[in-house]
Structure formats: structure tokens, C-alpha cells
N, C-alpha and C positions, 0 to 999 in steps of 0.2 A: 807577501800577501797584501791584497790593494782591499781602500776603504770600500770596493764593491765586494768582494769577497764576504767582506761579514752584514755589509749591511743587509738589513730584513725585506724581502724580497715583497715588492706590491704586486698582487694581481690587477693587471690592466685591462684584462679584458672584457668587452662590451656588455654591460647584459642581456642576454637574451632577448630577443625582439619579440613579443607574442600580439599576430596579428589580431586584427578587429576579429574574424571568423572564428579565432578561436577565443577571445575573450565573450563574444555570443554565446558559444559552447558551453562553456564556463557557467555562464550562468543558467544555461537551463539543464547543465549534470547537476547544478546546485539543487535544482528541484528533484530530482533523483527519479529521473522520466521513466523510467522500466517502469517502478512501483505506481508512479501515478499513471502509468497505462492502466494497471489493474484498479486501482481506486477508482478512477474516470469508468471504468467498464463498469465496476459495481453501483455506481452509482445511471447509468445508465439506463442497465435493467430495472432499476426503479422507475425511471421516466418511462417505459415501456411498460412496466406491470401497469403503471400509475392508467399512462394513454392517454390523458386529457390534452397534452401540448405535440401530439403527435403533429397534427397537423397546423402548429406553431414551430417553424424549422428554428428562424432564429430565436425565438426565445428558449427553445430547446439545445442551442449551441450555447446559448448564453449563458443558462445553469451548467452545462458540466466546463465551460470556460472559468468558471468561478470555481466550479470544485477542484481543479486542475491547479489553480493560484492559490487558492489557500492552501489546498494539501502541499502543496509544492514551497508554500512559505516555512510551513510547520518543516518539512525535510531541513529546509537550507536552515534555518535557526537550528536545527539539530547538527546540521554539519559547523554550519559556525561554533558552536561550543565545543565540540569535538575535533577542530583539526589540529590541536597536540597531538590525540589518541590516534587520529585515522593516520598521522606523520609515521605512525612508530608501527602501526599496522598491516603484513601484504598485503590481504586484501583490499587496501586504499591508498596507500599513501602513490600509489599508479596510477591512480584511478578520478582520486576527489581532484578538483581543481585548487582547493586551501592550501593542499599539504604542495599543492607542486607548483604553487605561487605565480598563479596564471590569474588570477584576480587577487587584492586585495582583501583581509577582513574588513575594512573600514565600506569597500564597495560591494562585499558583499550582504552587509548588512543594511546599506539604502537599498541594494535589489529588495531584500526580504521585506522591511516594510514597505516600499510602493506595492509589491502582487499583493502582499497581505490586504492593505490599505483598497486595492482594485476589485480583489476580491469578495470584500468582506462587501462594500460599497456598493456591488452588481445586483448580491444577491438581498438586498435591505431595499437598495431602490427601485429593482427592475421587480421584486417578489413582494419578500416580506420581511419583517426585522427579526422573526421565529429562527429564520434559515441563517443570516448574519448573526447572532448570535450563539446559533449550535455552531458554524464555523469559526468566530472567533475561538471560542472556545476549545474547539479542537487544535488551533495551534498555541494556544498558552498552553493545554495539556501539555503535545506532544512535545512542543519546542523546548519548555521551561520544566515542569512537572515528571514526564519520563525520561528526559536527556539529563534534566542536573539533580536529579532526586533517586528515581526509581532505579535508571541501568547501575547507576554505579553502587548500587546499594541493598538489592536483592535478587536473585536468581528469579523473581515470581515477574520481572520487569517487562517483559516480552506479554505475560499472559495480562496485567495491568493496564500497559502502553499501547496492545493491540487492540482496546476499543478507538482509539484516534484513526489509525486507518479501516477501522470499519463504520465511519460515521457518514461517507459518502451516501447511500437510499437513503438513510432519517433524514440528512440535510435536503436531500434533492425532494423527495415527499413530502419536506415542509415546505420547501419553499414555490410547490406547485399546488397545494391544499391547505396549506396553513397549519395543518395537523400532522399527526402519523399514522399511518395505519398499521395492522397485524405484519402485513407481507412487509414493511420496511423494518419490521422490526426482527422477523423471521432471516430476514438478506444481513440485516446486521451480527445477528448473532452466529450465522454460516461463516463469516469473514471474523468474526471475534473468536471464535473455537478454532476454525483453520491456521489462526495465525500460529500458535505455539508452535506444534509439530512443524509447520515448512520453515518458522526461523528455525526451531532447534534441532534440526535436518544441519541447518548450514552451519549452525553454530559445532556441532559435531565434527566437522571434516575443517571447520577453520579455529579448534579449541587454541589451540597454540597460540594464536594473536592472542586471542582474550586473555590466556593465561602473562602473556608477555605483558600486556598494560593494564592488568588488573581486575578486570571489568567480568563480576559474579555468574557469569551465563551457566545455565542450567548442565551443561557439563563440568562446568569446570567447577562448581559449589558441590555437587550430588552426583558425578561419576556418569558414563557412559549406560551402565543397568538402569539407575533412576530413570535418565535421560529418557530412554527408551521405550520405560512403563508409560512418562507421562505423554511420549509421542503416539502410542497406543491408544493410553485411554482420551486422549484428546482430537484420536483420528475417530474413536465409535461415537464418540457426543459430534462431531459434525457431521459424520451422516448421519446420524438421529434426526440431527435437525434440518439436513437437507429433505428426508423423508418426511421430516412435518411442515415444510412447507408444500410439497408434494400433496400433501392432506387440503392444505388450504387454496393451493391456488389450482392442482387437480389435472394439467396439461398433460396429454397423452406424451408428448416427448420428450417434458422434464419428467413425467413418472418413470420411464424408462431409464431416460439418460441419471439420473442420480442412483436408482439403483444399479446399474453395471458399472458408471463411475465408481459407487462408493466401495461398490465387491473388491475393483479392483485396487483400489486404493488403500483396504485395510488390508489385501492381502500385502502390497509391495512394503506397509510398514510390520508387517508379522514376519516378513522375508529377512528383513533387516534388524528383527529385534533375533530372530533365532541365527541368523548368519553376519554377524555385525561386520562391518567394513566400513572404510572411509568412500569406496566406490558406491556401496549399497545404500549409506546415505544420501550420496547424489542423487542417486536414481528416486530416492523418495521425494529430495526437495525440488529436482526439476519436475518431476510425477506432480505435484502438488500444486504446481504452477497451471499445469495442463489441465487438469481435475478444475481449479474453481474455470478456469475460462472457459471449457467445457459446459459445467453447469447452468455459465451466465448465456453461456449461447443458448442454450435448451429452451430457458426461459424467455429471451427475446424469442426465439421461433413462436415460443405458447404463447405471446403475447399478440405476434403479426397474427398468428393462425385464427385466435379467438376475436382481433380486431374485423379481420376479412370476412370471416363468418357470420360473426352478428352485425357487421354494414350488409354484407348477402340476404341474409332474413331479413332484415328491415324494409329491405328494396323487396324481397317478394311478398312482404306483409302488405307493403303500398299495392304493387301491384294486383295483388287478388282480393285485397278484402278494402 
């Protein structure tokens, strides 16, 4: 036996190289860009219900640029505290950039405060300080208050935590009026009620992680029955309230489209409370995705349609009278 024989063997090999294109990447999975597609839309529709900055293009890029940064700051500080958890997790540790050590924590937390820092900064100096402020705000929420307080600590965290992703219209409505109106507040509470049912849709079919790192989600605290009741009654209170906004802002194709949306919506989670499956849950949480984008298009149309229309009137009010 020769002294290589026992001696403890070094790994030599290089570390992995991770190009510039994907450490870019990195940083913007860290904003967790699916979900801010949807935030960025809802917030959207408000600057269209709103209409004042319609024919303001860029300062109309310029708010949901900010919406995009700050919600996207709120994600990544939620990812930075969690990538122990997202490590130990299927569905992440594939997926987040922390756990697969393609950026830094230390660089991912100067990412978070510069967007933060950019975002917050856009909307105080290019608006008003009303809209910077509900935005800060929404990422201490999210970042600090439901990542280190609420998930790990009550199954109700999802239903708590879900008003930070629904603060998109109140922010963008303030910071085009200085106020709020009813209909931002109506869009808000459509994205606050939706939220439970389509997380706990996925929380359903991905129980196993959770139960692996601990972390109280509404299946694994109260059983798959519960789960189910609350995915119910949390699908009939959001078309309620798609329907009252229906009431308020009265467009013939979101009156439409919310009620065939909503029919079909609470049938595919009745389908799934009486036929439960891990498939059947898919089908509601990707259903649920389709359903709000759905609605916020509706509402963009009823905003083009009523803007076209009464510029039409006006021009033939000029003209004949």
C-alpha cells in the first residue's frame, strides 16, 4: 500500500463557468417574471380603466416599469431568505438561481436593493410620493413580513400575503391621480380573493415539498377536504366581486366575459372538490391563470371601446352643434 493509496483524495476540478447570459438570467428568475407578468397586467388594466396617460406612452411604460422593479424586488428578497428551503424543495431547487448557485447571495441582494431603490425612486419622482410609498411598502410586506413571519407560521399566509401581489391598480391609480378610486380598489380585491384558491391549487399537487421543509400550507395544516372547502368558497367571493365590478364599470364584454368566465371557473373547482386528483388540481391552477388574464383583457377592450367612443361623440358633438 503506497502513501497515495490512503491519502484523502482532492477534487480538482474547475468550477463551473457560468456565463455572463446566464448570470443576467439569474437575476431576472430572481424577480420571478411569470408572476410579474401577471402583476404588471393587473396593474395595467388600471392605467386603462384609469385612461388619463393613455396618450402619455412613455410615462405610461414608466409606471408599470416601476411596478415590475419593485414587485420583482419584493420576489427576489423573498427568494433570498428562502434559498435554504427552495434547496431542499422539487419544485425549486431546478429552477431558483440561489439554490443552484449561479449568482451569489451577497449579489443577489445588491440586485434587490438597486430595483427596489429604482423603483421606488421612478415612481415618487416621475408621479408622486402616495405611489412610492404604497410600493415600498408592498415589499417590506412581502419580502420581510410574509416570507419571515407569516409562511412559516400559519396556514392563513397565502390569504394575508396575497394582498402584496394585489397592490399593483392601487399603486398605479395612485400614482396617476394621487388617489384611489372604487374600480382600483374593486381590481384589487379580484387579485386578493383569487389569490388563495390558484396558490392552494398548486400547493395541493406540490404538498410533499412543503411537508418535507416544514412550511404550514393549507394542505398540509387542514387536510386536502378543508383545502378544498376554502378553494370553493374563495372561487364564489371572486366572482362576486368580478361581478361587482361589472356593476361599476358596466362594459358589455367584461359583463359577458366575467360571467362565462366565472360559470366556468367554479364549475372546474366543483369538478375537483367532488373528483379530487393531483391532475384535477392542475387543471384548476393552470384554469385560474387563464381566468384572471381573461378578465383583465375584457377589461382593456371595455376601456379601448369606451375611450373610441366617447372621442367619436365628441368629434360629432363638435361637428353638428
Amino acid at each position: 500500500m503506497t502513501v497515495n493509496d490512503v491519502a484523502p483524495k482532492i477534487d480538482v476540478a474547475a468550477p463551473k463557468h457560468i456565463s455572463l447570459k446566464d448570470v443576467m438570467a439569474s437575476y431576472v428568475q430572481l424577480t420571478k417574471p411569470t408572476i410579474m407578468l401577471l402583476v404588471v397586467f393587473s396593474g395595467a388594466v388600471a392605467l386603462f380603466m384609469e385612461g388619463s396617460l393613455l396618450n402619455e406612452p412613455f410615462k405610461a411604460m414608466m409606471i408599470l416599469l416601476a411596478v415590475y422593479l419593485t414587485g420583482g424586488a419584493a420576489n427576489a428578497l423573498n427568494q433570498y431568505f428562502e434559498r435554504d428551503i427552495d434547496a431542499k424543495m422539487a419544485r425549486t431547487k431546478s429552477r431558483r438561481p440561489l439554490p443552484q448557485e449561479k449568482i451569489t447571495p451577497n449579489q443577489a441582494l445588491v440586485f434587490i436593493i438597486t430595483i427596489a431603490a429604482v423603483g421606488v425612486l421612478i415612481f415618487g419622482l416621475m408621479f408622486n410620493w402616495l405611489s412610492a410609498l404604497l410600493s415600498l411598502g408592498t415589499i417590506i410586506f412581502y419580502g420581510f413580513f410574509y416570507t419571515l413571519w407569516l409562511k412559516p407560521n400559519t396556514p392563513q399566509n397565502i390569504v394575508i400575503g396575497g394582498a402584496a401581489g394585489a397592490m399593483a391598480p392601487i399603486g398605479v391609480w395612485a400614482a396617476i391621480t394621487g388617489n384611489v378610486a372604487l374600480e382600483a380598489y374593486l381590481l384589487f380585491a379580484i387579485v386578493f380573493f383569487w389569490t388563495p384558491p390558484h396558490f392552494w391549487a398548486l400547493a395541493m399537487f406540490c404538498k410533499d415539498d412543503y411537508m418535507k421543509v416544514g412550511l404550514p400550507m393549507m394542505p398540509v395544516v387542514k387536510g386536502d377536504e378543508e383545502t378544498l372547502r376554502q378553494i370553493w368558497i374563495y372561487t364564489l367571493v371572486t366572482v362576486a366581486t368580478t361581478l361587482a365590478l361589472a356593476a361599476v364599470f358596466g362594459g358589455w364584454v367584461y359583463w359577458i366575459s366575467s360571467v362565462l368566465l366565472g360559470a366556468f371557473f367554479t364549475k372546474k373547482v366543483w369538478d375537483a372538490r367532488e373528483n379530487y386528483s393531483k391532475e384535477n388540481m392542475r387543471k384548476v391552477f393552470g384554469y385560474s391563470i387563464v381566468y384572471l388574464f381573461a378578465l383583465f383583457l375584457a377589461l382593456i377592450a371595455d376601456s379601448v371601446i369606451f375611450k373610441l367612443t366617447g372621442e367619436r361623440a365628441e368629434t360629432l358633438a363638435r361637428l353638428f352643434y
